[in-house]
Kinemage of the C-alpha trace (Angstrom):
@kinemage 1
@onewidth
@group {chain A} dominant
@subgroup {mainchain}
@vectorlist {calphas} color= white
{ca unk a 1} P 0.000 0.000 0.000
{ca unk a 2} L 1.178 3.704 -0.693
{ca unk a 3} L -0.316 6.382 0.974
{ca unk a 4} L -0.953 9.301 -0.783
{ca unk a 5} L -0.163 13.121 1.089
{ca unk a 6} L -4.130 13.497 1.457
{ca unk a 7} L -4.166 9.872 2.772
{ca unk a 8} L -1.247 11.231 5.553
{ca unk a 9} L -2.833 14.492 6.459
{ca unk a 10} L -5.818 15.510 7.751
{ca unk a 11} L -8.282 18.001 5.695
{ca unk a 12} L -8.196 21.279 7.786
{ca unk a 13} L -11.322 22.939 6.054
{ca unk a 14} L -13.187 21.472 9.240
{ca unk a 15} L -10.845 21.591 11.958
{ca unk a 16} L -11.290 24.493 15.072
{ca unk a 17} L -7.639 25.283 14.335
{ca unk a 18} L -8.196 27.976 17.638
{ca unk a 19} L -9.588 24.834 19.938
{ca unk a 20} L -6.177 22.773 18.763
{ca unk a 21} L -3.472 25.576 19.029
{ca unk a 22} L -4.974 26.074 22.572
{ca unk a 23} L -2.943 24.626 24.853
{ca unk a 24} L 0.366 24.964 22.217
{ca unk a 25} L 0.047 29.040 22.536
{ca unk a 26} L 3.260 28.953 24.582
{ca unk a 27} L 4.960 27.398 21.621
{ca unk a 28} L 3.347 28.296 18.773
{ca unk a 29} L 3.774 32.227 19.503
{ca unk a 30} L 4.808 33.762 15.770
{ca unk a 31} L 2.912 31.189 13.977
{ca unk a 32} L 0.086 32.739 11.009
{ca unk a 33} L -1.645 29.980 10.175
{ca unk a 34} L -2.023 26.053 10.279
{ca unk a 35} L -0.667 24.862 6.679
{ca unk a 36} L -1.157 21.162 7.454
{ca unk a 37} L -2.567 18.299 10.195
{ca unk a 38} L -0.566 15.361 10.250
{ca unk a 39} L -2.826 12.037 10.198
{ca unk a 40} L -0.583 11.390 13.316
{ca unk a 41} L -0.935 14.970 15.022
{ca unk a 42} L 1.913 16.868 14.080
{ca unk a 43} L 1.209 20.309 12.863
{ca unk a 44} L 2.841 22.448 10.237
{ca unk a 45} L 2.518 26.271 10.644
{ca unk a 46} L 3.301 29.065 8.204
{ca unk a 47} L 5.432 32.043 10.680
{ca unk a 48} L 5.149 35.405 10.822
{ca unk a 49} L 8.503 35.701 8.320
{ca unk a 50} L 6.615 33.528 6.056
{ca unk a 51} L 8.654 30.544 6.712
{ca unk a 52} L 6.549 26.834 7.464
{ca unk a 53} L 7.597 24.952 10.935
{ca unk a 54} L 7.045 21.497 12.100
{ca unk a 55} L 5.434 21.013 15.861
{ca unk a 56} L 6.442 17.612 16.572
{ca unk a 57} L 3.798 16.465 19.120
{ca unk a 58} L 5.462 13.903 20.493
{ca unk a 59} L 8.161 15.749 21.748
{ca unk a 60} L 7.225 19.155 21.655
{ca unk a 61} L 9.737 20.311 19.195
{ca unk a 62} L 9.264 23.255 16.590
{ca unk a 63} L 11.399 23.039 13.588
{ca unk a 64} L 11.974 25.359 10.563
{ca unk a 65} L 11.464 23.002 7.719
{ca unk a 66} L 10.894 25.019 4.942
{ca unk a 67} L 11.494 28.796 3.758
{ca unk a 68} L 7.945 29.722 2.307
{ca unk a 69} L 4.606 27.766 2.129
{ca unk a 70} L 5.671 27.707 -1.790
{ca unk a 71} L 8.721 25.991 -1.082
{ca unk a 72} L 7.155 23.467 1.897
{ca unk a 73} L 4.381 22.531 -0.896
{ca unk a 74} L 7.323 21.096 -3.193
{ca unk a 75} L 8.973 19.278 -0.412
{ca unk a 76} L 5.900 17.105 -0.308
{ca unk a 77} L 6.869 15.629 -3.474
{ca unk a 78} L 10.610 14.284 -1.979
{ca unk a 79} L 10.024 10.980 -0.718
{ca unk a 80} L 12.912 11.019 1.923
{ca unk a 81} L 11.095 14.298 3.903
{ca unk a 82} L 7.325 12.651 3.448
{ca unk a 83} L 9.116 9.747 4.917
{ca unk a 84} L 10.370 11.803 8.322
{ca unk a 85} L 7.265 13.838 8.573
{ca unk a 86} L 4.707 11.335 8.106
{ca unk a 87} L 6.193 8.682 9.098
{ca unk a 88} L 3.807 6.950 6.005
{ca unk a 89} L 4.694 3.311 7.170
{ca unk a 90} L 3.689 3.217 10.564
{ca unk a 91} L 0.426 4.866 9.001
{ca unk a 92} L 0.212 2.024 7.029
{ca unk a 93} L 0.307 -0.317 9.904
{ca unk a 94} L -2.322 1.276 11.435
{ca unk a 95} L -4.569 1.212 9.016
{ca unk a 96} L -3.982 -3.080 8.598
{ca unk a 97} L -4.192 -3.235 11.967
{ca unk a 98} L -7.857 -2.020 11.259
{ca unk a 99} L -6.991 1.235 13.609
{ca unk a 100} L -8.858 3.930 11.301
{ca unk a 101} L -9.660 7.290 11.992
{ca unk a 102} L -12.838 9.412 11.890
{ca unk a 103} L -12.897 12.828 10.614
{ca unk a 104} L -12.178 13.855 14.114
{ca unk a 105} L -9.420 11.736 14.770
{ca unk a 106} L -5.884 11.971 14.590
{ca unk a 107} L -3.406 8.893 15.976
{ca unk a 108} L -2.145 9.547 19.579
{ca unk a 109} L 0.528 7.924 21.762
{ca unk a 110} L -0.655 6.297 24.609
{ca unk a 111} L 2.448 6.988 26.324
{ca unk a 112} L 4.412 9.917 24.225
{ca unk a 113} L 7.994 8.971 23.210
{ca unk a 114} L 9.233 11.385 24.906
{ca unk a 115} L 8.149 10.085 28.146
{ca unk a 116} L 9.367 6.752 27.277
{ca unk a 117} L 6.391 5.303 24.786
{ca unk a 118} L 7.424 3.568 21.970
{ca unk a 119} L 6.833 4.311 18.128
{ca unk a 120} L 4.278 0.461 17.929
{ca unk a 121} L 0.883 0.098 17.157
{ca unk a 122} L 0.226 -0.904 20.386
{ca unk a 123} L 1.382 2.124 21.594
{ca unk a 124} L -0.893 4.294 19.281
{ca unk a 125} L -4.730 4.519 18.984
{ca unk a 126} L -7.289 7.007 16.980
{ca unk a 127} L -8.208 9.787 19.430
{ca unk a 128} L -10.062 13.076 19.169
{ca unk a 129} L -8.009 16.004 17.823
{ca unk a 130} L -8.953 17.958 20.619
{ca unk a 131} L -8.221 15.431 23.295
{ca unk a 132} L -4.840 14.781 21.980
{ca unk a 133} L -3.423 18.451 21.173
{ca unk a 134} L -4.324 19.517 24.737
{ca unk a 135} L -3.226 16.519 26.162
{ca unk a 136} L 0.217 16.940 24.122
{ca unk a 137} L 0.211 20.409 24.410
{ca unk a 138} L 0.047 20.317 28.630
{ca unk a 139} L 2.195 17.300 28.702
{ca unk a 140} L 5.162 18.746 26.559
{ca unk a 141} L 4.535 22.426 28.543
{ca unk a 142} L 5.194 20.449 31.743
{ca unk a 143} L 8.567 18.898 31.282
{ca unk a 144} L 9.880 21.365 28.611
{ca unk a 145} L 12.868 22.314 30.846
{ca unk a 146} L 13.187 19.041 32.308
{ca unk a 147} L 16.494 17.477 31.824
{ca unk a 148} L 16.517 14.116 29.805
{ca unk a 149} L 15.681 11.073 32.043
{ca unk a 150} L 14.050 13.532 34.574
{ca unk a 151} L 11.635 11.647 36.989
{ca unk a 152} L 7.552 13.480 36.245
{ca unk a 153} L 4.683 13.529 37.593
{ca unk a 154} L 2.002 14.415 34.829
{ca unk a 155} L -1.072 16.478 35.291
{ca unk a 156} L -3.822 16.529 32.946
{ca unk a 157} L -6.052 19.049 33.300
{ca unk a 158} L -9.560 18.448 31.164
């Protein structure tokens, strides 16, 4: 199976982009505009200087990726960045694992990576999009300036 970029992303023409930035606002300070909604819940955001970013959800990490939306859009022809971004093969697995998503729905870690989950697809499961960015967004906001291998106690807040 090959997954297309509209079979990896999510169609934003629906999505309260306000309601998922919510609890990222202390990261996502400078950012325009949503560009893109990973099928896994990473977001790509177009910057004040124009430039597109990647918000890794899992970790909490904001890259530059690309130097204009123009530039980002022909990236998502070169298999090797789809690859890192999408991560199209552990979408894949998913889906034959019968783990599909509503419209609603992006995949979510159980147990983020970053707090010692694993990348399995028994470690992922088709959740709400507003359940999982505020439940990213809080978790990563919490242990930001934690050192690596730091002991946490996690607080949800619903």
């Amino acid at each position: 199976m090959t997954l297309t970029i509209n079979q990896l992303t999510k169609d934003i023409s629906s999505i309260n982009i306000e309601d998922i930035l919510s609890c990222w606002t202390w990261k996502t300070a400078g950012m325009k505009t949503v560009a893109l909604v990973s099928v896994l819940g990473d977001l790509f955001l177009v910057g004040e200087d124009d430039a597109v970013y990647w918000l890794q959800t899992d970790g909490g990490d904001l890259t530059k990726v690309a130097d204009s939306l123009q530039q980002f859009e022909q990236y998502l022809d070169d298999e090797e960045k789809v690859d890192n971004w999408f991560l199209p093969l552990l979408v894949e697995q998913l889906i034959t694992a019968g783990k599909t998503l509503k419209e609603n729905e992006v995949y979510s870690f159980k147990k983020m990576p970053v707090i010692g989950g694993e990348y399995s697809v028994d470690n992922i499961e088709p959740t709400d999009m507003s359940v999982h960015f505020a439940f990213t967004g809080q978790i990563s906001k919490q242990i930001k300036d934690l050192p690596d291998g730091a002991r946490v106690n996690i607080k949800y807040e619903s």
